[in-house]
N, C-alpha and C positions, 0 to 999 in steps of 0.2 A: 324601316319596313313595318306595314301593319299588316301582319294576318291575321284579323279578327275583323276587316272590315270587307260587310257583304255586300257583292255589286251584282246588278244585270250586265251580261254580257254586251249589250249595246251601250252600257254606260261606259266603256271601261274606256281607257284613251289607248292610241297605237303604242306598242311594245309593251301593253302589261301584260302580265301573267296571271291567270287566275284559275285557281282550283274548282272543280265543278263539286256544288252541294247538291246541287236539285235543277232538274229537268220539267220544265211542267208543260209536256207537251205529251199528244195522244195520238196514237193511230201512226199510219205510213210514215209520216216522219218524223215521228220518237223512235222507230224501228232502224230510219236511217241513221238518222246523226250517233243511235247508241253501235249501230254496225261500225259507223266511222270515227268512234273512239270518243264518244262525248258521252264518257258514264261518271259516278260520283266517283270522286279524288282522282281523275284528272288533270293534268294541266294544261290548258288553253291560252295559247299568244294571240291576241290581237295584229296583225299583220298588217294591214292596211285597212283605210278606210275609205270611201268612196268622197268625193267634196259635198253633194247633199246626205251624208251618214247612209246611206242605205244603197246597194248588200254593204257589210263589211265580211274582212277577209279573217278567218283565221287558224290557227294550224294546232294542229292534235294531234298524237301519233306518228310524227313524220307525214300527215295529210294538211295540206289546206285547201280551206271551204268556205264558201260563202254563202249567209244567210241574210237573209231581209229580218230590217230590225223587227218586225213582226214576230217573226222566231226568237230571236237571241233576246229579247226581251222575254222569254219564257224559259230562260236561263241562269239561274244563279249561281256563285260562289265567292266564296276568300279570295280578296286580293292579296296576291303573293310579292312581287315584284310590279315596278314602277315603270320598268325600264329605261330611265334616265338615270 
């Protein structure tokens, strides 16, 4: 396992885990996603993915949500887990 390696959350494949560093999003919804549990140290599972990548699914908090990779590309963090 490497925890020192920083991904976009649309890069990540289904079933990792990764800890959120940075959020680079503004307005209504940086306001949502941080209501919905996507603040620094975090951890975000990739859930699913759609077959052209975009929404993909993923779960925070006991929530899952789907963002268009437009968003989750303005998302980073530590991969944690690989989940294989």
């Amino acid at each position: 396992m490497d925890g020192s390696k920083v991904v976009k959350l649309a890069e990540a494949e289904k079933g990792n885990v990764i800890k959120i560093t940075s959020i680079q999003l503004d307005g209504v919804m940086r306001r949502r996603l941080l209501d919905l549990g996507f603040v620094a140290g975090a951890d975000v599972e990739v859930v699913r993915k759609s077959p052209l990548g975009d929404p993909i699914a993923y779960r925070v908090s006991q929530t899952t949500i789907a963002l268009r990779k437009e968003e989750s590309m303005k998302i980073e963090g530590e991969l944690m887990s690989n989940g294989k």
